[in-house]
C-alpha positions as CSV (number, residue, x, y, z in Angstrom):
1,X,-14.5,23.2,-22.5
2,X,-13.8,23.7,-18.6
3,X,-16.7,24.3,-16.8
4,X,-19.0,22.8,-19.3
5,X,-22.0,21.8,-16.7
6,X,-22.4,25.4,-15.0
7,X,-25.0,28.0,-15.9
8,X,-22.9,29.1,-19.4
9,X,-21.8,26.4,-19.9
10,X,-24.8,24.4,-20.8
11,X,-25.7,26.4,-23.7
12,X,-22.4,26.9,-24.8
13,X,-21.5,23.6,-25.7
14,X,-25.1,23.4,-27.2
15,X,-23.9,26.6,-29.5
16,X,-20.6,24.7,-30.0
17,X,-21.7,21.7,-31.2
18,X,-24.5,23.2,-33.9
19,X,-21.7,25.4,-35.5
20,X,-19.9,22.0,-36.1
21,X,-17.3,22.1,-33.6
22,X,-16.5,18.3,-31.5
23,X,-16.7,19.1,-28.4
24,X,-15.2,17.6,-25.0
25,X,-17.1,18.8,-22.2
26,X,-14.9,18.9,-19.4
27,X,-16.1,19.5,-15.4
28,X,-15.6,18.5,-12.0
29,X,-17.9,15.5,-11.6
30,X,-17.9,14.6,-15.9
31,X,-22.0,14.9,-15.9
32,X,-23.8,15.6,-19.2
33,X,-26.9,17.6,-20.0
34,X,-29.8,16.0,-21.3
35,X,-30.6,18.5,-23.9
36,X,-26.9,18.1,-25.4
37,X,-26.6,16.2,-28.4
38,X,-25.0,12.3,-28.0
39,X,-21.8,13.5,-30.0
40,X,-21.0,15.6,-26.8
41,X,-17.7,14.1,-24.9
42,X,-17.8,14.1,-21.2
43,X,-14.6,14.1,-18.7
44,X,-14.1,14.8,-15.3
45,X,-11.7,17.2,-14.2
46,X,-10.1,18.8,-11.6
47,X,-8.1,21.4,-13.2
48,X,-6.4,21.9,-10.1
49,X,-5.2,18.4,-10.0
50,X,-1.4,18.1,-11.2
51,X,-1.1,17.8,-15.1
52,X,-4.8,16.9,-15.2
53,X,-5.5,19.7,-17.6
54,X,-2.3,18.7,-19.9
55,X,-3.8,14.9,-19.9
56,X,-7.4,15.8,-20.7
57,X,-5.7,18.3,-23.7
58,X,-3.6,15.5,-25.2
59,X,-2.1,16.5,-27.9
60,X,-4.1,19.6,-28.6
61,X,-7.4,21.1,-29.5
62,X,-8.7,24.3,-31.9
63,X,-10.1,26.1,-29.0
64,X,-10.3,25.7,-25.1
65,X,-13.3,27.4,-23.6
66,X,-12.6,28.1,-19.9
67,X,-15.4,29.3,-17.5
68,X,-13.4,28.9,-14.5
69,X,-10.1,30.4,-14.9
70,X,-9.7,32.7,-11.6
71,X,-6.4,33.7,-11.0
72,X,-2.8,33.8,-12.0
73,X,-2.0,30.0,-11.0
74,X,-5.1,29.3,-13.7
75,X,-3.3,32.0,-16.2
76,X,0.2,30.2,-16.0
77,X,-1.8,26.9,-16.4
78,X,-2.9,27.9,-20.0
79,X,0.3,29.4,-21.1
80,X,2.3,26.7,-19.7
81,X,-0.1,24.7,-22.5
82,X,0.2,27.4,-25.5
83,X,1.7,25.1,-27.5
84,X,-1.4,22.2,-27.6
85,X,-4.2,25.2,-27.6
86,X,-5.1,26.7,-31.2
87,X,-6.9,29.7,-29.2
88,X,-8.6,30.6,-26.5
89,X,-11.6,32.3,-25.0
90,X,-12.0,32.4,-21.3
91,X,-14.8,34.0,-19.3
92,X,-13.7,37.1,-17.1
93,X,-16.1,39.9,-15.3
94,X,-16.8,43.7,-15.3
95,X,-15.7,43.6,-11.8
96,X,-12.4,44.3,-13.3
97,X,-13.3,48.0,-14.1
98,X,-12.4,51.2,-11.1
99,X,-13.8,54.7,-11.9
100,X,-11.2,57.3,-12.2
101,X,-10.9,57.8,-8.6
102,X,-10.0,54.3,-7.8
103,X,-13.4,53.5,-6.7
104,X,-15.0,49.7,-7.9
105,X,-17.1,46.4,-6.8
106,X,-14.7,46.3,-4.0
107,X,-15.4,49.9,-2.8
108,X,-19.5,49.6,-2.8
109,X,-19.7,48.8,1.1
110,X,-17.5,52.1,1.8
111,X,-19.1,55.8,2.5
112,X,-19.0,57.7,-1.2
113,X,-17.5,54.2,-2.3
114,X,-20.0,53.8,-5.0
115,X,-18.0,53.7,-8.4
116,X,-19.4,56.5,-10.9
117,X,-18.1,55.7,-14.6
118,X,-18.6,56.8,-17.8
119,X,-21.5,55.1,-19.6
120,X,-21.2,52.7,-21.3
121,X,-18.1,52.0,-19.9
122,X,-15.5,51.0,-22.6
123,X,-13.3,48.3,-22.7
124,X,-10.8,51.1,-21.9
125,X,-11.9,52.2,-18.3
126,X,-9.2,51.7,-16.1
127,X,-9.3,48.5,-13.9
128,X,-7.9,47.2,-10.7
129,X,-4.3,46.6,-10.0
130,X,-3.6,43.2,-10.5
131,X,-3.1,41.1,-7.5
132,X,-4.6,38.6,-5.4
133,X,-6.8,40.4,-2.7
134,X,-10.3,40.4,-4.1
135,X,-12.2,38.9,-7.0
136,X,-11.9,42.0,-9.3
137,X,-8.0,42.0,-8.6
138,X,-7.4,38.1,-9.5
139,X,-9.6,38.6,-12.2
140,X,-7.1,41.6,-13.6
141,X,-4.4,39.4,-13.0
142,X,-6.3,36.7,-15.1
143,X,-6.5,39.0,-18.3
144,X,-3.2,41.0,-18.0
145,X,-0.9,37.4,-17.5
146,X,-3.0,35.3,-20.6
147,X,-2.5,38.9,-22.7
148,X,1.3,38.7,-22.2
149,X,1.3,35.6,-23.9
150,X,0.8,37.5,-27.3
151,X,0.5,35.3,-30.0
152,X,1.6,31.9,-28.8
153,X,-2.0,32.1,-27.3
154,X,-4.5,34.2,-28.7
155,X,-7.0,34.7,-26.0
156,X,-10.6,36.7,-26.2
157,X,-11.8,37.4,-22.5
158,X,-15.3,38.3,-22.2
159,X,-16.0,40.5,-19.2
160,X,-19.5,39.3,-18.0
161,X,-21.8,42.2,-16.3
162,X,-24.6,40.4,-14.1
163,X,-24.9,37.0,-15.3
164,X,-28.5,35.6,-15.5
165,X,-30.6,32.6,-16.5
166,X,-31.2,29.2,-15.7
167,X,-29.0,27.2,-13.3
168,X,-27.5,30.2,-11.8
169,X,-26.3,29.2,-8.4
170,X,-27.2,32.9,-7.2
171,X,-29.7,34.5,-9.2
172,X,-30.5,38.0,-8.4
173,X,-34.4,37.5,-9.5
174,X,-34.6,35.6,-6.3
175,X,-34.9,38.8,-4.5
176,X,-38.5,39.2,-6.2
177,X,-39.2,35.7,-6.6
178,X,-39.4,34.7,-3.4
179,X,-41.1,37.7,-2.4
180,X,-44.1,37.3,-4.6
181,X,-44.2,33.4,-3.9
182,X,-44.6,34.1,-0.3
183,X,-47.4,36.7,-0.9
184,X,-45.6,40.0,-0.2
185,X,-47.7,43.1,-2.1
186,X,-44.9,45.6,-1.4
187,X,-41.3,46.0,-1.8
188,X,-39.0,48.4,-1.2
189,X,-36.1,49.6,-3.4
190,X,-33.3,52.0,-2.5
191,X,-31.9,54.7,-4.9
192,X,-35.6,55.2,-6.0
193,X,-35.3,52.0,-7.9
194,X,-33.0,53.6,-10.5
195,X,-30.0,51.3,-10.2
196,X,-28.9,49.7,-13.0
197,X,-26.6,46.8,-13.5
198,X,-25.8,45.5,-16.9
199,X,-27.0,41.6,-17.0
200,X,-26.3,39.2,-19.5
201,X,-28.1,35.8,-20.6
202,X,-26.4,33.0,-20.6
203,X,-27.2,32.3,-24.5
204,X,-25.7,35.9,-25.1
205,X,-22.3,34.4,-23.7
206,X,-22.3,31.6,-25.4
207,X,-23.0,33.4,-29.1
208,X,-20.1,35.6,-27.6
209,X,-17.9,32.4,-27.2
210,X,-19.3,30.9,-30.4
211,X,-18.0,33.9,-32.4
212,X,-14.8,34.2,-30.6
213,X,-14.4,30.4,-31.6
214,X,-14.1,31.1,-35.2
215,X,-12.1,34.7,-35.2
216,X,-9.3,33.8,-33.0
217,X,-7.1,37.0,-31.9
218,X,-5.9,38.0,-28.3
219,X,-8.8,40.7,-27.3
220,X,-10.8,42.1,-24.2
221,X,-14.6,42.3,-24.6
222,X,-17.7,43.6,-22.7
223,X,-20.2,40.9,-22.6
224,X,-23.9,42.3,-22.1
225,X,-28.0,41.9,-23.5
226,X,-28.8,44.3,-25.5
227,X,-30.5,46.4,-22.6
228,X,-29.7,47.4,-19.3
229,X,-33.2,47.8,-17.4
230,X,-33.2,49.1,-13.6
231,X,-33.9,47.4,-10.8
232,X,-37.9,49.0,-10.7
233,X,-38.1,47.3,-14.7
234,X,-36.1,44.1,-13.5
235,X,-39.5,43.9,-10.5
236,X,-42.2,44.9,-12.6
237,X,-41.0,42.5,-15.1
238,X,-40.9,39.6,-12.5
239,X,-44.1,40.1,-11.7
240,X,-45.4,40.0,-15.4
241,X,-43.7,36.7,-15.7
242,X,-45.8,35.4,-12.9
243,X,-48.7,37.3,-13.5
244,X,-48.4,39.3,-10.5
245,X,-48.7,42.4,-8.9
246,X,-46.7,44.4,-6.4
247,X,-46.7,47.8,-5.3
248,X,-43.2,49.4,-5.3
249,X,-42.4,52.0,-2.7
250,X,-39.1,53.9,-3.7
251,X,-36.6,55.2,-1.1
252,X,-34.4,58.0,-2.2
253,X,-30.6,57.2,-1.6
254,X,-29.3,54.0,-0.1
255,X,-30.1,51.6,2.2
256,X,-30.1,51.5,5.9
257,X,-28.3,49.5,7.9
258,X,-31.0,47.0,8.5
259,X,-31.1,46.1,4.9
260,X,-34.1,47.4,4.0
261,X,-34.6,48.6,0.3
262,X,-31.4,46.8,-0.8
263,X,-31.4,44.6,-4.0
264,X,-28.7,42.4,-5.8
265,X,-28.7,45.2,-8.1
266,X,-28.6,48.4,-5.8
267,X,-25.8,50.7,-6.6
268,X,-26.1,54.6,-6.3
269,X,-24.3,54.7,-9.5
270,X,-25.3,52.8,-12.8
271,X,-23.4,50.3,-14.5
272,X,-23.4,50.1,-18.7
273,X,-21.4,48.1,-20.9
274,X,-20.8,49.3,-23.8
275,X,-20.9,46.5,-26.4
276,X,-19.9,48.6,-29.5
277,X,-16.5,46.1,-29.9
278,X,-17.9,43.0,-29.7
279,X,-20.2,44.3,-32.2
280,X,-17.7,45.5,-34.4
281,X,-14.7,42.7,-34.0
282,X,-17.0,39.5,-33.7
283,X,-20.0,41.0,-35.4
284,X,-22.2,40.0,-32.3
285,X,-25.6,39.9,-31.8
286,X,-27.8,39.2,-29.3
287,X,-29.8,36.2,-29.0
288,X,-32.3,37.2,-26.5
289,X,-33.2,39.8,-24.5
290,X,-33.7,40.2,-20.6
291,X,-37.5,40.5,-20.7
292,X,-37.6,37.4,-23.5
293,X,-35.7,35.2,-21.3
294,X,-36.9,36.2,-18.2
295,X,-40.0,33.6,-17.7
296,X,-38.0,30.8,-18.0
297,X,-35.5,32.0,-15.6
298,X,-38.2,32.8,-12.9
299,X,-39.8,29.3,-13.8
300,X,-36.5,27.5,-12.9
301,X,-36.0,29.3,-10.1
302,X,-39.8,28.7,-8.3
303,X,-38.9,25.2,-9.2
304,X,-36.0,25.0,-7.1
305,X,-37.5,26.5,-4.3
306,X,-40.2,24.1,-4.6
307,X,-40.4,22.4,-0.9
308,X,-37.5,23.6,0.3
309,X,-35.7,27.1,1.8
310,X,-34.2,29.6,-0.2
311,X,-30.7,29.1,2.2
312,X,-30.8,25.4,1.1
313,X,-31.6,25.9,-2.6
314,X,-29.3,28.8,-3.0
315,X,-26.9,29.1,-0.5
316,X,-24.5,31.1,-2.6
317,X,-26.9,34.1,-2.4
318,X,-27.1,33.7,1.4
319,X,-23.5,33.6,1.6
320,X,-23.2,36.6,-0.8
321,X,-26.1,38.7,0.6
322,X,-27.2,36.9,4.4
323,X,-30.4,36.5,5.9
324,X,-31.6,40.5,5.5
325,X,-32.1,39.8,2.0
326,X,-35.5,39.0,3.3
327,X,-35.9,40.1,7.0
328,X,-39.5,41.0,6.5
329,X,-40.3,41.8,10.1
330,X,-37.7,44.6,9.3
331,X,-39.5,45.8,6.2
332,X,-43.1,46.0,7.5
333,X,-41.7,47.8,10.2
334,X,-40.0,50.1,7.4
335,X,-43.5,50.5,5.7
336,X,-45.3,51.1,8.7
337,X,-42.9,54.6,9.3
338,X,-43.4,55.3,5.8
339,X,-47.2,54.9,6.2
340,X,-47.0,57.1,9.1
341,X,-45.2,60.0,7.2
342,X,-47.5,59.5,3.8
């Protein structure tokens, strides 16, 4: 498995290893975690290293599990390897997907750039083009190049929607974690708090991966919890799983410049998976739910914060979303006009 000590990957090899499969848990810096069972092999890897992946396969395995195959380089990688790799299954994202007027993830920052699909989107939406400009296009590129290979590689991609869960390096929850740790009794959320981005648990992946494991075939699947709540369900749940509460002030449409009212989450369109396939061609099932596996996810995530900024715990989400994730001088001063108007 490459990747095996990131968010999916720790409960993967977990899943792996009780369905009877020897695992090799490849990553980076060839760390373990505790709660996996002795049997586990650890390697360090650099899978961008020269031949490193073709050394580490040997002369083969059933099944390699990649969580961090990007791009085309990673999609020759594999196929140059076809012959030592029984199958396949390799983590990709809904960020492949464009509504039918060529708008996507890489269109939400434009005016009207909000992508507006059919829901649940299908496995059959149109996508990007392939190429190498944005995350969504290497992504494509990913899929379409490990699909050419046919069936001297039989490959299941999952396309993840919002991945969620312990040891996420930029959990979305932080937007209302932090915000009820440091005592805020409002919050603010544009779109009237309707967005709606399909998330899935970690454990839901990895039963998706466990499944793929043992029905081998070359395949493109959604990969999403059962439910899709909005953002205002995502909040109020937080707050239940702290046993807090905050009053939610909804603004209708999107966000203003100053940042105000935006969320991880915020879209003016919603997003839906629609997991009918994986359901049918794997025969999956959920594991857990987003409410179910939220306190533990809010738990890990006060832990981390525990003593130290949220820049420093979680510097992925200030790179992602910067510092007006929580600029509250600029949301009381938000509230205070709304006050005004009420």
């Amino acid at each position: 498995m490459l990747g095996a000590t990131g968010q999916i990957g720790r409960v993967a090899v977990r899943s792996l290893v009780e369905d009877g499969w020897e695992v090799t848990a490849a990553s980076r810096g060839g760390g373990r975690d505790a709660r996996w069972d002795e049997a586990v092999r650890t390697t360090a890897l650099d899978r961008d290293a020269d031949g490193a992946l073709a050394a580490a396969l040997g002369d083969g395995c059933d099944v390699l599990v990649d969580m961090v195959a990007y791009n085309a380089g990673h999609a020759r990688q594999l196929t140059a390897l076809a012959d030592r790799i029984g199958s396949a299954v390799v983590i990709s994202s809904g960020a492949v997907y464009e509504d039918d007027r060529g708008r996507s993830f890489d269109t939400q920052g434009e005016p009207d750039g909000s992508p507006h699909y059919p829901l649940p989107i299908p496995e059959s939406q149109r996508t990007l083009p392939a190429g190498e400009a944005t995350y969504g296009t290497r992504k494509i590129r990913l899929e379409r190049d490990l699909l050419a290979a046919g069936d001297a590689l039989p490959v299941t991609l999952l396309r993840a929607g919002a991945i969620h869960g312990e040891y996420c390096r930029s959990p979305r929850e932080l937007y209302f974690v932090k915000r009820l740790l440091d005592g805020r009794t409002r919050r603010v959320l544009a779109f009237d708090g309707k967005s709606r981005f399909h998330p899935v648990h970690a454990s839901n992946l990895a039963e998706l991966i466990r499944l793929a494991a043992l029905r081998p075939g070359s395949r493109v699947l959604n990969a999403g919890d059962p439910q899709a709540p909005t953002v205002a369900e995502i909040g109020e749940a937080v707050d239940a799983a702290l046993g807090r509460t905050t009053t939610t002030v909804l603004m209708a449409g999107a966000p203003g410049e100053d940042g105000v009212g935006s969320t991880p989450w915020s879209a003016a369109h919603p997003i839906v998976y629609d997991m009918t396939a994986a359901a049918r061609e794997l025969g999956y099932r959920p594991v857990t739910d987003y409410a179910q596996s939220l306190p533990a996810t809010v738990e890990w995530i006060a832990a981390q914060l525990e003593g130290r900024d949220w820049t420093e715990a979680f510097p992925d989400m200030l790179r992602a979303y910067g510092k007006k994730l929580f600029d509250y001088a600029a949301e009381d001063a938000w509230l205070e006009a709304y006050d005004r108007k009420a």
